[in-house]
VOTIPA-717023 format. One line per field, with one value per residue (C-alpha): residue in three letters; x, y, z. Coordinates in Angstrom, 2 decimals. Example, Ala and Ser with C-alpha at 12.3 -4.5 7.8 and 13.67 -1.06 7.14 Angstrom:
% residues 2
residu = (ALA;SER)
east = (12.30;13.67)
north = (-4.50;-1.06)
up = (7.80;7.14)
//
This chain:
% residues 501
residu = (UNK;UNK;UNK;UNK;UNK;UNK;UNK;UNK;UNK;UNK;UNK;UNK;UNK;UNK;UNK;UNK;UNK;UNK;UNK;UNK;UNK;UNK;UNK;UNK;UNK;UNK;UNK;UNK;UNK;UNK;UNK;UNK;UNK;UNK;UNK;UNK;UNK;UNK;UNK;UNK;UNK;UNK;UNK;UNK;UNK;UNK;UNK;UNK;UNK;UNK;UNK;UNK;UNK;UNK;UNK;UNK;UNK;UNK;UNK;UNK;UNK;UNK;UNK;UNK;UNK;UNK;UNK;UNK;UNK;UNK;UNK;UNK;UNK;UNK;UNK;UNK;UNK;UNK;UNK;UNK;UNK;UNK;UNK;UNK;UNK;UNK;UNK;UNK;UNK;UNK;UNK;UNK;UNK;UNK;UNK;UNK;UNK;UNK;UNK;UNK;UNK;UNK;UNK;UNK;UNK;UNK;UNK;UNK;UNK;UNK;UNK;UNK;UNK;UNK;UNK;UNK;UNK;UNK;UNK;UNK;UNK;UNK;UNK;UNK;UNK;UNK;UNK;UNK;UNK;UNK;UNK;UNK;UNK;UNK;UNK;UNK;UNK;UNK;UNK;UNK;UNK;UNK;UNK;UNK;UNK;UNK;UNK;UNK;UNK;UNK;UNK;UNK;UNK;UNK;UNK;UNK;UNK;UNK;UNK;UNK;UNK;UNK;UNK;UNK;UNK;UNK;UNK;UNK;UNK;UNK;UNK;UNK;UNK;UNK;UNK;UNK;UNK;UNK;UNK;UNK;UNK;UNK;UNK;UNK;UNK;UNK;UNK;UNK;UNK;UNK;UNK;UNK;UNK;UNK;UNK;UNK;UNK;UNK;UNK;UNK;UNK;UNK;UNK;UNK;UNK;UNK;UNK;UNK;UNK;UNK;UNK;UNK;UNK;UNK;UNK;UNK;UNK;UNK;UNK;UNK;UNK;UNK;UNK;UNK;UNK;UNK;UNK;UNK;UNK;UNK;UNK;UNK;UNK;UNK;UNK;UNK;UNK;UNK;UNK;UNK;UNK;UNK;UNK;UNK;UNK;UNK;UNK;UNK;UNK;UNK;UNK;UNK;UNK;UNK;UNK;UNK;UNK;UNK;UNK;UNK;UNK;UNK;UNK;UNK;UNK;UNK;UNK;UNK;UNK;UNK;UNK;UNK;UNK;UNK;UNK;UNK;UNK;UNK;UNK;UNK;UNK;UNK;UNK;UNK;UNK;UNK;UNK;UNK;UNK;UNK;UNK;UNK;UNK;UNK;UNK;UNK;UNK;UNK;UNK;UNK;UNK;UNK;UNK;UNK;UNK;UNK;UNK;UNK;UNK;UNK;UNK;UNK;UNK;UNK;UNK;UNK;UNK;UNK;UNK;UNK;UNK;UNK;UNK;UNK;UNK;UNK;UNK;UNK;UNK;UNK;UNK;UNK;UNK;UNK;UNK;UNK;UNK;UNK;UNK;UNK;UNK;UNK;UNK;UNK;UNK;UNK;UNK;UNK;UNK;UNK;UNK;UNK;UNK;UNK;UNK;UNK;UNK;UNK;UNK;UNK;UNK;UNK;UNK;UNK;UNK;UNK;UNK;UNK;UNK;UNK;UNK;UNK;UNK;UNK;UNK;UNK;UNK;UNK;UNK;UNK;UNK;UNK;UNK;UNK;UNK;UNK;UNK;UNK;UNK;UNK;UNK;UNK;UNK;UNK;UNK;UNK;UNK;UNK;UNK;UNK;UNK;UNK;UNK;UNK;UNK;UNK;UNK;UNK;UNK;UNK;UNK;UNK;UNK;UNK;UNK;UNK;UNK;UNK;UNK;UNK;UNK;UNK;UNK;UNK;UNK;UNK;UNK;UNK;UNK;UNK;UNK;UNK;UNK;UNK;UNK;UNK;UNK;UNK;UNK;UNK;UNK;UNK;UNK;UNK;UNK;UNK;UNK;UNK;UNK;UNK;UNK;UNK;UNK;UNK;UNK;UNK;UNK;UNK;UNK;UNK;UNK;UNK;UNK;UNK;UNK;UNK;UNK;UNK;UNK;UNK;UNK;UNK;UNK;UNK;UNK;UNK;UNK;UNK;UNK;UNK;UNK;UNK;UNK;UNK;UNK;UNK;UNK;UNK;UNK;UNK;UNK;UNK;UNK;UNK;UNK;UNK;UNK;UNK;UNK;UNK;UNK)
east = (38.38;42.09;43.15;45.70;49.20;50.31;53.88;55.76;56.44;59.79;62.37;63.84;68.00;70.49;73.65;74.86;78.02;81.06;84.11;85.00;86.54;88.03;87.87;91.08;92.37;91.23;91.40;93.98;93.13;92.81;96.25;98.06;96.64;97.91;101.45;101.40;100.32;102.54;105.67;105.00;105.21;108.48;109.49;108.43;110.25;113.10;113.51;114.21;117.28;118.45;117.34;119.24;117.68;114.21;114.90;115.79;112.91;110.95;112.58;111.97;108.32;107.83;109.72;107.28;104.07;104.36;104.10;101.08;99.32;100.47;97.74;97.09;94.45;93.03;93.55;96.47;98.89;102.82;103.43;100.79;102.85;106.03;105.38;103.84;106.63;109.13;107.16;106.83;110.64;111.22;108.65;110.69;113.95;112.37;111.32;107.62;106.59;106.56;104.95;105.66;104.13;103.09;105.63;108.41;107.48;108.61;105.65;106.91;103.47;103.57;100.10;98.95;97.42;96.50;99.30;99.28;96.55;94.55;97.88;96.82;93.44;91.48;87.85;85.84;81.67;78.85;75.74;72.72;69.75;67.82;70.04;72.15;75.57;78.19;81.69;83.26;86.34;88.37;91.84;93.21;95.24;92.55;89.77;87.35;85.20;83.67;80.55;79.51;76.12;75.21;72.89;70.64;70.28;66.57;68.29;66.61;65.44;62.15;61.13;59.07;60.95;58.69;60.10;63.87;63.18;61.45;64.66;66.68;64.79;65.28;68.78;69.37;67.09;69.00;72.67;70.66;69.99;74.00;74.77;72.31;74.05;76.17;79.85;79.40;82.71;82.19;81.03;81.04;79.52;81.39;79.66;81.55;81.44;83.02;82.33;79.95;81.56;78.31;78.74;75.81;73.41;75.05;73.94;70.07;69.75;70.90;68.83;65.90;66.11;64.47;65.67;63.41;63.34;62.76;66.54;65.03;65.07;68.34;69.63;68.35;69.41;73.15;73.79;72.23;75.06;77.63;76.65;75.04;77.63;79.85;78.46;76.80;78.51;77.73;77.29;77.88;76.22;78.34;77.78;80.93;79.56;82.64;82.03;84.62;85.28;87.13;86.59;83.49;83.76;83.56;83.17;86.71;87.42;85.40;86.86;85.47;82.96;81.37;80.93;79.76;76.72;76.67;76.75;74.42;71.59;71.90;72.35;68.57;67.12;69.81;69.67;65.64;65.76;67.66;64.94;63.15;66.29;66.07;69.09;66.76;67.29;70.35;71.51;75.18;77.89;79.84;83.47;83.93;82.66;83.92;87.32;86.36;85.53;88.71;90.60;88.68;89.52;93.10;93.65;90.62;91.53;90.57;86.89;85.55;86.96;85.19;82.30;82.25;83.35;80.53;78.02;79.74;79.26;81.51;85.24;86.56;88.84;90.27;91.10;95.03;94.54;92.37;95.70;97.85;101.41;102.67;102.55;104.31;103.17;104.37;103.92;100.54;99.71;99.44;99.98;98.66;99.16;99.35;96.50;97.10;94.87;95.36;92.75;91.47;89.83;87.57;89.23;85.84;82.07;79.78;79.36;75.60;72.52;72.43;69.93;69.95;71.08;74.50;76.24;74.63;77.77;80.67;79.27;77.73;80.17;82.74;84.50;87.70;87.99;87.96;86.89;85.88;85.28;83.61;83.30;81.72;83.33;80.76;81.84;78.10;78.33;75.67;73.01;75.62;78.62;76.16;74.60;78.72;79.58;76.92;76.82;81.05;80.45;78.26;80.46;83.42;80.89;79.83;83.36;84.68;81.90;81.89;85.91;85.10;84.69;83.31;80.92;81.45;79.27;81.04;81.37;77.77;76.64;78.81;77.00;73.44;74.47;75.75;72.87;70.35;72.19;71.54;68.23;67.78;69.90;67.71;64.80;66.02;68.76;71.40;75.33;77.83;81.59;82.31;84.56;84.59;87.34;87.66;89.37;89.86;91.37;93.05;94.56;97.53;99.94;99.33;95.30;96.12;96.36;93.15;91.47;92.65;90.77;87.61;87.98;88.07;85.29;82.79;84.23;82.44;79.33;79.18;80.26;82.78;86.53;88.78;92.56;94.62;95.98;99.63;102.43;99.81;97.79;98.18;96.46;93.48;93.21;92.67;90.41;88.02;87.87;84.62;86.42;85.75;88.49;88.28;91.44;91.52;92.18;95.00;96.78;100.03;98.71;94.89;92.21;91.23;94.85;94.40;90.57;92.52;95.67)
north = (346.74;347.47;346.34;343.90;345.52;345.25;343.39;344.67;342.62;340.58;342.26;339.76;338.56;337.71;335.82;331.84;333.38;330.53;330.55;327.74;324.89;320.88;318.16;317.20;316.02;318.56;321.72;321.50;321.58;319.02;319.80;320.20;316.96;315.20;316.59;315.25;311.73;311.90;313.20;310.36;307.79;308.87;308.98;305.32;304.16;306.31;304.19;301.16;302.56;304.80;306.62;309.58;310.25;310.19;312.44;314.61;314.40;315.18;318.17;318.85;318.09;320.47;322.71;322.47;322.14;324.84;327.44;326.05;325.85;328.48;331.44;335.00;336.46;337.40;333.42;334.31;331.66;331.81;331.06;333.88;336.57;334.94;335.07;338.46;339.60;338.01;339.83;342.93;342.94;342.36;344.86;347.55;345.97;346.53;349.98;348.67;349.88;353.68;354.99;358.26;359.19;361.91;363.65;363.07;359.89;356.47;354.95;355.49;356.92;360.86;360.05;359.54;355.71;353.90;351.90;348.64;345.80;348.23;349.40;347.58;348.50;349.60;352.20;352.47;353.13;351.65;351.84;349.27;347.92;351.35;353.38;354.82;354.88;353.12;352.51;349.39;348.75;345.72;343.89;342.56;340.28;338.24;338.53;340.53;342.97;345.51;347.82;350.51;350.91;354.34;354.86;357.32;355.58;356.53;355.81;354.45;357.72;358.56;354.50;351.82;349.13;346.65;348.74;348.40;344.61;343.89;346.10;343.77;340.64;342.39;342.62;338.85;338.15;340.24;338.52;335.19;336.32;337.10;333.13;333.22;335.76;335.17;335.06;336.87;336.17;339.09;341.93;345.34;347.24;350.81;353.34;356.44;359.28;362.67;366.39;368.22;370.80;372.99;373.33;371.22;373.21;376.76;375.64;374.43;377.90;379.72;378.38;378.43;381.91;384.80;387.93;389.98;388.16;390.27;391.17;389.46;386.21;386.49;387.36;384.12;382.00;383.46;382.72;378.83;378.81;379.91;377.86;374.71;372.82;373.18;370.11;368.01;365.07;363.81;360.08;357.82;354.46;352.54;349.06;347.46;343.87;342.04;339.53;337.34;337.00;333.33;330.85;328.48;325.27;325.64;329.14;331.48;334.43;337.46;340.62;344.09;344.11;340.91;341.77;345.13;343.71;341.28;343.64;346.05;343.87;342.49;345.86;347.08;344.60;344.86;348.18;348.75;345.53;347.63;350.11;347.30;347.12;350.79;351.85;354.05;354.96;352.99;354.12;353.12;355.59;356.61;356.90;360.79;360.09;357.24;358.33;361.14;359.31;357.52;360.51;361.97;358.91;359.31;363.04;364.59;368.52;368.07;366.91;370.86;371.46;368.18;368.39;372.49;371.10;368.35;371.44;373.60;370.84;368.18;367.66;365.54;363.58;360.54;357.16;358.06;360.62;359.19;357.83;360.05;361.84;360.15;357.48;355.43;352.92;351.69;348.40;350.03;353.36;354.21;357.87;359.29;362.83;364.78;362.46;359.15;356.23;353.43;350.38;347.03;344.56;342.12;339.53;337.56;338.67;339.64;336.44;335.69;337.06;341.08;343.39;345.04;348.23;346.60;348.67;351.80;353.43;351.67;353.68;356.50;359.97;360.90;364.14;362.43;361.16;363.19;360.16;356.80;353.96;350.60;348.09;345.02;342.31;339.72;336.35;334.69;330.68;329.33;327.17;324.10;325.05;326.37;323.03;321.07;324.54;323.78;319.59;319.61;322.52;320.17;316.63;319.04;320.19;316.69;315.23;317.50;317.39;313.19;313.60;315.30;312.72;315.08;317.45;320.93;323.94;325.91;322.34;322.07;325.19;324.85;321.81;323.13;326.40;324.09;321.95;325.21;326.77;323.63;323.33;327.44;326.69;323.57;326.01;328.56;330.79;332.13;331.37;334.05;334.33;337.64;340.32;343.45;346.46;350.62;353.15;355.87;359.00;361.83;364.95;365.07;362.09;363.89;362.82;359.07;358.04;360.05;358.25;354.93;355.17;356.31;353.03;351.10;352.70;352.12;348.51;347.37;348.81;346.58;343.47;342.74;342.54;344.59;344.17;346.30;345.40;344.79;344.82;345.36;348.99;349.72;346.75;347.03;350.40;349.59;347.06;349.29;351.19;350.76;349.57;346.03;344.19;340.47;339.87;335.82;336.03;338.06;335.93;334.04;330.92;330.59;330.51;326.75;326.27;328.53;326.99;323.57;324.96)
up = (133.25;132.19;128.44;128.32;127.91;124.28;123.56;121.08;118.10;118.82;115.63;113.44;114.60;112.03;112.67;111.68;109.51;109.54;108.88;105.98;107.70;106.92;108.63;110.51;113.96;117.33;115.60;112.91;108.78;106.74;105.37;108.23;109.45;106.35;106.75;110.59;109.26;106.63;109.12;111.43;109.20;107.69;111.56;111.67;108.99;110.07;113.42;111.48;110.02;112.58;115.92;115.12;111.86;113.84;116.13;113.28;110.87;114.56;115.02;110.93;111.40;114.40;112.64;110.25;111.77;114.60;112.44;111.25;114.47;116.62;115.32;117.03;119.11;114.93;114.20;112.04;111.75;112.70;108.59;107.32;109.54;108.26;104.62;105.13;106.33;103.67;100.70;102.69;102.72;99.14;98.03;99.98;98.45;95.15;95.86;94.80;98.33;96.46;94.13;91.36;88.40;86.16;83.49;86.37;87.40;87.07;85.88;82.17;81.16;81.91;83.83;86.41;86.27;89.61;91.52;92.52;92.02;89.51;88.04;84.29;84.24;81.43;81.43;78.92;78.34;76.85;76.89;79.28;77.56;78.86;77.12;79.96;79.81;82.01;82.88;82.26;84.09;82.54;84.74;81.23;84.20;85.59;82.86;85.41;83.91;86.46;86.20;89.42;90.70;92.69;94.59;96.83;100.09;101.83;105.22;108.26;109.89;110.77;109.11;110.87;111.98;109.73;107.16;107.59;108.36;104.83;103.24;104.83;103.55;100.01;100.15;101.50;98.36;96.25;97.48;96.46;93.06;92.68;92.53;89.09;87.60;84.64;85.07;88.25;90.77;93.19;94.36;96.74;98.68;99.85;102.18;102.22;104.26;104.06;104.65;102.56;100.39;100.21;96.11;95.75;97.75;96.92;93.35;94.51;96.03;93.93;90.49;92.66;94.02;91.93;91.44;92.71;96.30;99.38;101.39;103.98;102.07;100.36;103.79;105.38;102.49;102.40;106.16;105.47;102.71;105.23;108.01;106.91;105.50;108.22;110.41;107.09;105.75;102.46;102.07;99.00;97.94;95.50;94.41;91.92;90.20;88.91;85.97;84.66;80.69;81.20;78.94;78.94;77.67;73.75;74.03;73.64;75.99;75.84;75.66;76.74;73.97;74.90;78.52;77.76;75.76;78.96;81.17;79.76;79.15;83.44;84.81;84.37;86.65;89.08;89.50;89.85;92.35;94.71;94.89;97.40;99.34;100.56;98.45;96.51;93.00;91.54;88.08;86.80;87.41;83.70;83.28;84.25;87.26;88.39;87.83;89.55;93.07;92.65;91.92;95.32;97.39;96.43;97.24;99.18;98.66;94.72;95.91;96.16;92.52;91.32;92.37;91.10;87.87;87.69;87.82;85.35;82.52;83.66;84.99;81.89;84.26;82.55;83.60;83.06;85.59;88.53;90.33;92.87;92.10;94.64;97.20;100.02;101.85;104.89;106.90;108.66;106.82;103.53;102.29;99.06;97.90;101.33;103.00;105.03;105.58;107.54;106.48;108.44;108.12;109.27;111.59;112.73;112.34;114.90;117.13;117.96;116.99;116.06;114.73;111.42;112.82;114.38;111.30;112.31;114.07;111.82;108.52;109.84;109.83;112.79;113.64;113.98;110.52;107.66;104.88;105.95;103.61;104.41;102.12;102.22;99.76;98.51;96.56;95.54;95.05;92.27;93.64;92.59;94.24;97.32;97.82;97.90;100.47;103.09;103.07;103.09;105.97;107.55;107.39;109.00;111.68;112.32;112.02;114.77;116.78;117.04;117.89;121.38;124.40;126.20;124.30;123.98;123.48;120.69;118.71;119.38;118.75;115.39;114.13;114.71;112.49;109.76;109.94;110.07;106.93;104.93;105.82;104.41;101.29;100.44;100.92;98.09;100.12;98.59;99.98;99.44;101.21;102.70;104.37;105.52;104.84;106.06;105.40;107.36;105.67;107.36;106.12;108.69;109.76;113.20;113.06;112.48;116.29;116.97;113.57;114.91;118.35;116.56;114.72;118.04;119.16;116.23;115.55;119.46;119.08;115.61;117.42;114.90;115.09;112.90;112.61;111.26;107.57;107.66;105.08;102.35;103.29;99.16;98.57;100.75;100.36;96.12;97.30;99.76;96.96;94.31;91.71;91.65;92.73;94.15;96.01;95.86;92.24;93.24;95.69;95.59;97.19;96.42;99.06;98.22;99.81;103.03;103.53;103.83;106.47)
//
């Protein structure tokens, strides 16, 4: 008698990410809804004094309102492209577009400080409750106070898929844990990828060969130094928490001090947490090097002398000099001290159900890119603010929904995810906003078209669509970078605003 076939356990699906929406008429905003209201009753009135001046203030309205509406393939608006556009032009006008410094520079300073959104920040180190020290990166600008986790990814190689699937649980658990966290406002995750210089294992070799080895051995072990790191690519596992030093009510601001004590009493359990979410051993990254992966990022010919440096007793590279010479950006590339990068980012996440592995290809190494970057921005909400998120998210679901006389899927479809992420908040999980960035990095402007189609063809294996970052590639690339920063806070017109248009 046969034995019944075996099915193999059905692997966990993850999906339900929306978009933050309000409630208005068809598909338009809660703001733009009010402005149409608003326009058509001044058109009203405007009849009873004159037929003209209606047919005016129409005109006015639609001038108005079209904008609005009309949005992209990437649901950008007419207005966002517009306004893009008008501060792209006035940055070049400026000459903010470019970037000098060192002793012949126009930065003022004789260093070399970062440009751009980072331009005024500050590093300095202290010391966690363990004893270990860390870099604390301060924007004296927005109050935001920034420490860098590292870590030693065990990668999913050779792992059961139960395995991978309980990291995964880990991590969601350890995103929910973010919206308890003190002061928290955001934080990153950046997976980069670049070519292995072979310093690192010339050095294991060589400490661990003795002196009397056979020629047979010392052979064998100088043609693995030759060859080997030709086709390896080193990969790095940084994790930037952002804390904000604001005022509380009755309490004053806290400077760097404050949120070093802060800071260096939380990062313990955050970083031995990880450990469950595969990321392996976290410890926080110090000053040194942390200006020294900047410094990398920046200009990737210095990363051999670095990294020889780190293993001759350190590279002493300073916060003053982690910036490039030189840089100019243009409307869709960025160049930086001989390289160019071109950055995108994340237009609309992966529709439907996907795996845990759906990432695999966008962060793993490719020939045609010499440094890739991709960075995963997090903004936690605490348990308060979740709870308003999902039950406004839910009235806007419902409200659309009931405004179709004929019932459509997608409307459908969006109501039973806002219903299903209420009923998992109410049950303990955690609510966070995020996006996605990368950066690709080449070392000649003639590798950026080849670089670009590599991007296209890792962004449709991970079911997610990427758009190229326009009229701000300094920006995002700063922001793709570990270093903390939470682009809302830096925004002319704050996201509360764009959620409603």
């Amino acid at each position: 008698m046969a034995a019944p076939e075996a099915h193999p356990a059905k692997r966990p699906t993850y999906g339900n990410w929306r978009r933050p929406q309000s409630s208005g008429l068809g598909s338009l905003g809660l703001g733009v809804t009010m402005i149409l209201f608003s326009g058509l009753i001044l058109v009203v009135l405007a009849t009873l004094v004159s037929l003209g001046l209606a047919l005016v203030l129409v005109l006015l309205l639609a001038l108005v309102l079209v904008p609005m509406i009309v949005k992209d393939r990437h649901g950008r608006t007419v207005l966002t492209r517009i306004g893009g556009n008008l501060a792209w032009r006035q940055s070049v006008s400026a000459g903010s577009n470019l970037y000098r410094s060192g002793p012949l520079g126009r930065t003022g300073h004789g260093t070399c400080t970062l440009p751009g959104l980072a331009a005024g920040s500050e590093l300095t180190e202290a010391q966690d409750a363990y004893g270990r020290p860390f870099a604390l990166l301060t924007y004296p600008s927005t109050g935001h106070h920034v420490a860098v986790l590292t870590c030693e990814a065990d990668g999913a190689g050779l792992v059961d898929n139960e395995q991978v699937d309980q990291w995964v649980a880990h991590w969601g658990q350890w995103l929910a844990g973010l919206g308890s966290e003190p002061g928290i406002v955001g934080a990153s995750v950046t997976v980069e990828t670049a070519p292995d210089t072979g310093i690192r294992l010339a050095q294991e070799v060589r400490s661990n060969l003795a002196e009397d080895a056979p020629d047979l051995a010392k052979a064998m072990y100088a043609d693995v130094l030759k060859d080997y790191p030709a086709g390896s690519a080193r990969i790095s596992t940084r994790i930037a928490l952002t804390y904000s030093g604001a005022a509380r009510a009755g309490h004053p601001r806290r400077d760097a001090g404050d949120m070093a004590v802060l800071i260096g009493n939380r990062l313990p359990g955050l970083s031995s947490t990880l450990a469950m979410t595969g990321a392996g051993p976290a410890r926080p990254m110090t000053a040194v090097e942390l200006a020294e992966a900047v410094r990398v990022a920046y200009d990737p010919t210095v990363a051999p002398l670095i990294e020889e440096a780190s293993h001759n007793g350190g590279s002493g590279l300073t916060w003053a000099d982690a910036g490039p010479v030189g840089a100019d950006e243009s409307k869709t590339a960025y160049s930086h001290d001989g390289s160019y990068s071109v950055t995108w980012c994340m237009a609309d996440a992966p529709r439907g159900a996907v795996q845990s592995s759906v990432f695999t290809g966008l962060v793993s190494p490719s020939d045609d890119i010499a440094r890739k970057r991709v960075t995963i921005l997090y903004r936690p909400h605490d348990p308060a603010s979740a709870t308003r998120v999902v039950q406004s998210d839910k009235a806007h679901a419902q409200f659309r929904a009931a405004q179709q006389k004929r019932e459509k899927a997608r409307d459908t479809a969006a109501l039973r995810a806002a219903t299903q992420t209420e009923e998992e908040e109410a049950s303990g999980a955690g609510v966070v906003r995020f996006s996605l960035l990368v950066t690709a990095t080449v070392t000649s402007r003639e590798d950026l078209p080849r670089a670009e189609a590599a991007m296209d063809n890792l962004s449709g294996p991970a079911r997610i669509a990427l758009r190229k970052v326009t009229s701000a590639q300094a920006s995002a690339f700063a922001a793709a970078l570990p270093i903390g920063l939470v682009l809302p806070h830096h925004l002319t017109v704050p996201s509360t605003v764009r959620d409603y248009l």
